[in-house]
C-alpha positions as CSV (number, residue, x, y, z in Angstrom):
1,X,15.9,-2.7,-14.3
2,X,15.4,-5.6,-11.9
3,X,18.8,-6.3,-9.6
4,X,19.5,-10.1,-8.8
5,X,18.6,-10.1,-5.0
6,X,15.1,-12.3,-4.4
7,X,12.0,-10.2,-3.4
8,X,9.4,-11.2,-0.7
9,X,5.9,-9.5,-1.1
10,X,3.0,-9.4,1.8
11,X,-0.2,-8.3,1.7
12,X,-1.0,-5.9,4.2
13,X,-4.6,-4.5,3.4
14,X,-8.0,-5.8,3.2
15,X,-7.8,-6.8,-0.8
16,X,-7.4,-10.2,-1.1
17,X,-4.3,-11.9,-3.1
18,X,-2.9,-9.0,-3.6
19,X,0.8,-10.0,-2.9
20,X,0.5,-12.9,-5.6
21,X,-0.9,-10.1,-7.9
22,X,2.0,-7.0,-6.6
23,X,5.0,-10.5,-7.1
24,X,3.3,-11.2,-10.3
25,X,4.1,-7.4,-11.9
26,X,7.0,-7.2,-10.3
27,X,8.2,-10.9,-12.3
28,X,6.7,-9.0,-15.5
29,X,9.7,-6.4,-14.7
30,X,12.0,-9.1,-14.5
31,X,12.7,-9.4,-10.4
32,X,13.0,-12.8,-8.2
33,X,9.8,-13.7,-5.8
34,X,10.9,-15.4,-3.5
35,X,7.9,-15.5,-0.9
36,X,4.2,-13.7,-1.4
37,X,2.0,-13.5,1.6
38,X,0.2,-12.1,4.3
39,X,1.8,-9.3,6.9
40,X,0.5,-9.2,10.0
41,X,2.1,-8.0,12.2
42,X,1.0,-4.3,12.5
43,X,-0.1,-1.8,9.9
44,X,1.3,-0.5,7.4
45,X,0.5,3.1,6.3
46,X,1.9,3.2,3.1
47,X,3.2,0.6,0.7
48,X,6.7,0.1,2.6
49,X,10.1,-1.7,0.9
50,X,12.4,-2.8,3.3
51,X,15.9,-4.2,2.7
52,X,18.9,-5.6,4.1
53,X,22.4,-6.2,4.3
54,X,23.0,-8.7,1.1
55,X,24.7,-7.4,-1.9
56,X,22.6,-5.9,-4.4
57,X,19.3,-5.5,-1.6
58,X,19.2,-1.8,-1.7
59,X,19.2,-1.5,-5.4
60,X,16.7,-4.0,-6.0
61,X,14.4,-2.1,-3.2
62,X,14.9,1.0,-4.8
63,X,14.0,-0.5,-7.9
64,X,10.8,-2.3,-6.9
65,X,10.1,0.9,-5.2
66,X,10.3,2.3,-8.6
67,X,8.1,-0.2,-10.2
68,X,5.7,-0.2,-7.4
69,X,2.3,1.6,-9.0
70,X,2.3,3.8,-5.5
71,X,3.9,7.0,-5.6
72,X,4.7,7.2,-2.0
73,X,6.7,3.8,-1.5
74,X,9.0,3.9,1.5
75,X,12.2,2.3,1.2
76,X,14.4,1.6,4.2
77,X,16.9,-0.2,6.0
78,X,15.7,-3.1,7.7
79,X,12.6,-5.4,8.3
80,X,9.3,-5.1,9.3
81,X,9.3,-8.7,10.2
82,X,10.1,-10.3,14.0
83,X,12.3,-13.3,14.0
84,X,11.0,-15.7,16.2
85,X,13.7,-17.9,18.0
């Protein structure tokens, strides 16, 4: 079941809209997009979940992990993504 912590998802392959069709899915199982994009800022191997310090983050990775039509997600602590200042 989906958690109440938002989800952001990027598109990091060569398949166009693919994040708007990966957050679409996910709203089917009942989770919050919050953002859908592009990643690029370095590839990817594998479809990758990342979380962070909020309540209810890690459950709501693990669960879109779960959901996630790849059988190798990788879920861990942090983000892929750089702040710039």
């Amino acid at each position: 079941s989906a958690s109440s912590a938002s989800v952001r998802v990027y598109n990091n392959s060569n398949i166009a809209g693919l994040a708007s069709q990966t957050a679409t899915l996910l709203e089917d199982e009942g989770f919050m997009i919050a953002e859908t994009g592009n990643y690029s800022e370095g590839l990817l191997a594998q479809t990758s979940v990342y979380y962070g310090t909020a309540s209810g983050e890690q459950e709501t990775a693990e669960s879109v992990a779960d959901a996630s039509e790849s059988p190798r997600s990788r879920v861990s602590r942090g983000s892929p993504i750089r702040r710039r200042v």
